[in-house]
N, C-alpha and C positions, 0 to 999 in steps of 0.2 A: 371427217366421219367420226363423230364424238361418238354414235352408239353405239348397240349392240350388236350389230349387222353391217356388211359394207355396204357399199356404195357405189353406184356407177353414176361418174362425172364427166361430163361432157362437158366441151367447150369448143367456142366458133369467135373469131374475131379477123376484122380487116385491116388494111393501111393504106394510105394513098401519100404520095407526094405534098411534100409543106415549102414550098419555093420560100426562100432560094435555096433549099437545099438539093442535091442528087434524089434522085427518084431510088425508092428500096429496089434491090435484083433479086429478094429472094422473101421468105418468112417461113417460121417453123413454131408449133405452138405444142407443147407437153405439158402432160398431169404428173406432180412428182409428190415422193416426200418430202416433205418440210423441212425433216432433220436430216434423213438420210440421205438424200436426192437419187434416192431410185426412183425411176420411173414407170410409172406405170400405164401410161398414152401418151402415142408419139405421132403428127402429122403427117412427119416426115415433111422434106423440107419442097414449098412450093418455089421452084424458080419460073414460071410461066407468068410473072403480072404483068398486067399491060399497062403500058404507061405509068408504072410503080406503083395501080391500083392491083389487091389482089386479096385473099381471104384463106383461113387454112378452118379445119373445124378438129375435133381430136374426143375421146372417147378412152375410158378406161377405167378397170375396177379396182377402187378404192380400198384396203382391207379395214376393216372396225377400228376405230378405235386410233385413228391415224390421221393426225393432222396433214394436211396439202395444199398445195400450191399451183397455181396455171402460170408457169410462165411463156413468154413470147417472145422468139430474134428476129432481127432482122438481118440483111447484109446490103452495103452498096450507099450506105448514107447513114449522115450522123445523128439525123434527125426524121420524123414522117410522123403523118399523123392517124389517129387510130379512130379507125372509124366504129363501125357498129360491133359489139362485142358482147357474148354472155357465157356464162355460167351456168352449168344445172346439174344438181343431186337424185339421185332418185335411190332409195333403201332400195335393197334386194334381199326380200327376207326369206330367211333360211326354214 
């Protein structure tokens, strides 16, 4: 959020199984600061995938002027692949 107003950033991404690896047990997806690593949206963590296919989405408001980041865990494997995934901004003007 470079401008003058914050932002609300949403984000939604998947995982499935990359054989030969274990299948993921779990996934969790949070909006943070860049620098500070406070968080600001948190999925909270999915352990329900089926068959190590599974998805989390995550939502939260960005302050101005605040660089960020979406990161993504997993647990239960060292590896897995990412399936469909995005990003979105939206100003919230004051």
């Amino acid at each position: 959020s470079t401008g003058p107003d914050p932002v609300t950033v949403s984000a939604g991404v998947s995982v499935r199984t990359r054989p030969p690896f274990d299948p993921p047990t779990s996934i969790r997806c949070v909006v943070r600061n860049r620098d500070t690593h406070e968080i600001y949206g948190d999925s909270g963590t999915n352990d329900e995938l089926e068959n190590g296919e599974g998805s989390v989405v995550v939502s939260g408001a960005v302050p101005r002027t605040t660089f960020f980041t979406v990161n993504v865990w997993m647990e239960g494997t060292s590896f897995a692949d990412a399936g469909d995934g995005v990003v979105l901004a939206e100003q919230i003007v004051q």
